[in-house]
N, C-alpha and C positions, 0 to 999 in steps of 0.2 A: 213311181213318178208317172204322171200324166203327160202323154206323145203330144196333146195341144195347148200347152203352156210353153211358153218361151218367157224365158229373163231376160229383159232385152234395160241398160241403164238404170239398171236396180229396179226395172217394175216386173211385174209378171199381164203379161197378154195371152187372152184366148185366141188362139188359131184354128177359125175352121175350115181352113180350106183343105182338108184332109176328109174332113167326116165330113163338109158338103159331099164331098166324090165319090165316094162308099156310099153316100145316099142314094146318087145320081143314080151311080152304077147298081145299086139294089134295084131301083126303080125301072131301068133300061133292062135287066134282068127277068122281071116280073114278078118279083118278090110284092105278096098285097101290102098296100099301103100303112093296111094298120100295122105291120109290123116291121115297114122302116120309121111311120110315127114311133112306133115304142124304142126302136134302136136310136132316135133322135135325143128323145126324152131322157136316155140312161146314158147317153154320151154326154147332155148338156147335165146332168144330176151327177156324172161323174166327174168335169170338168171343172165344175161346179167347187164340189165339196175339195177339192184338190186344190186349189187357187185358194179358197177359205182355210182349208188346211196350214195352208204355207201362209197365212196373213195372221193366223190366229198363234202359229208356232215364233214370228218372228216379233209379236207383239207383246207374247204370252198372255194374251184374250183366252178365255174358256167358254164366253157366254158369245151367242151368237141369236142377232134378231131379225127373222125373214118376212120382208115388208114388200110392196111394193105388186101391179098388176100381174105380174106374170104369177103370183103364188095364188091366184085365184084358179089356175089350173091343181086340182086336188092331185092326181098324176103326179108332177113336177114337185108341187111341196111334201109329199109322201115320200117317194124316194129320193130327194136330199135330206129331208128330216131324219129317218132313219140311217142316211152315210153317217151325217155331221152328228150324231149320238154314239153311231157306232165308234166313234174316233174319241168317243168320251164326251165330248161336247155340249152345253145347256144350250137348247134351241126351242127360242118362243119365236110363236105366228101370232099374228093380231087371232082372237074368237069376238072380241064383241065388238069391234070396229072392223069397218069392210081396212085391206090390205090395200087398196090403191090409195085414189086421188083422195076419196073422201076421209081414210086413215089420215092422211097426210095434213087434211084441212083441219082437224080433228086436234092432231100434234101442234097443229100450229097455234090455233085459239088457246088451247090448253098451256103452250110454253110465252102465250102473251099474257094470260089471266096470271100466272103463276108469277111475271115478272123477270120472266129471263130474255125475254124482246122488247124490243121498243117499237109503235106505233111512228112509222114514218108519218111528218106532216102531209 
């Protein structure tokens, strides 16, 4: 079980005001930067796959699809991809559409062309 999840009214929330502090204090420490970034990275890849975990177990999803700007850090989508496999998990990234805004612009024309949106007047 993940120490920054909380169930709070049948949802689950990330809490970081734990692993902000552990950052802080790395940093107030003298710990070099790049290796509280990477303990960031594996706290947010672990918190991560944890939350999915628990959305994917209670939905019985097996396929999981990582979209969106932040997976354009290779970093961050490298070690979730690999948790959320390791859990068994099918996990597609966009390869021939970029992952952000323009994925998204992309999804959008595509699910208009296809007939499943309607063109506001």
């Amino acid at each position: 079980v993940n120490d920054s999840l909380i169930k709070k009214e049948n949802q689950l929330i990330i809490d970081s005001h734990r692993a902000g502090h552990v950052l802080m204090h790395e940093i107030a420490r003298g710990t070099p930067v790049s290796l509280v970034a990477l303990g960031f990275h594996q706290w947010l890849a672990d918190t991560s796959t944890a939350l999915v975990a628990e959305a994917c177990r209670v939905t019985g999803v097996g396929t999981v699809l990582l979209g969106g700007g932040c997976f354009q850090n290779r970093l961050l989508l490298g070690m979730f991809t690999k948790r959320l496999e390791k859990l068994g998990l099918n996990v597609y990234t966009g390869e021939e559409a970029p992952v952000n805004d323009g994925g998204i612009a992309l999804g959008q024309a595509y699910a208009l062309a296809a007939g499943n949106i309607q063109e506001r007047p």
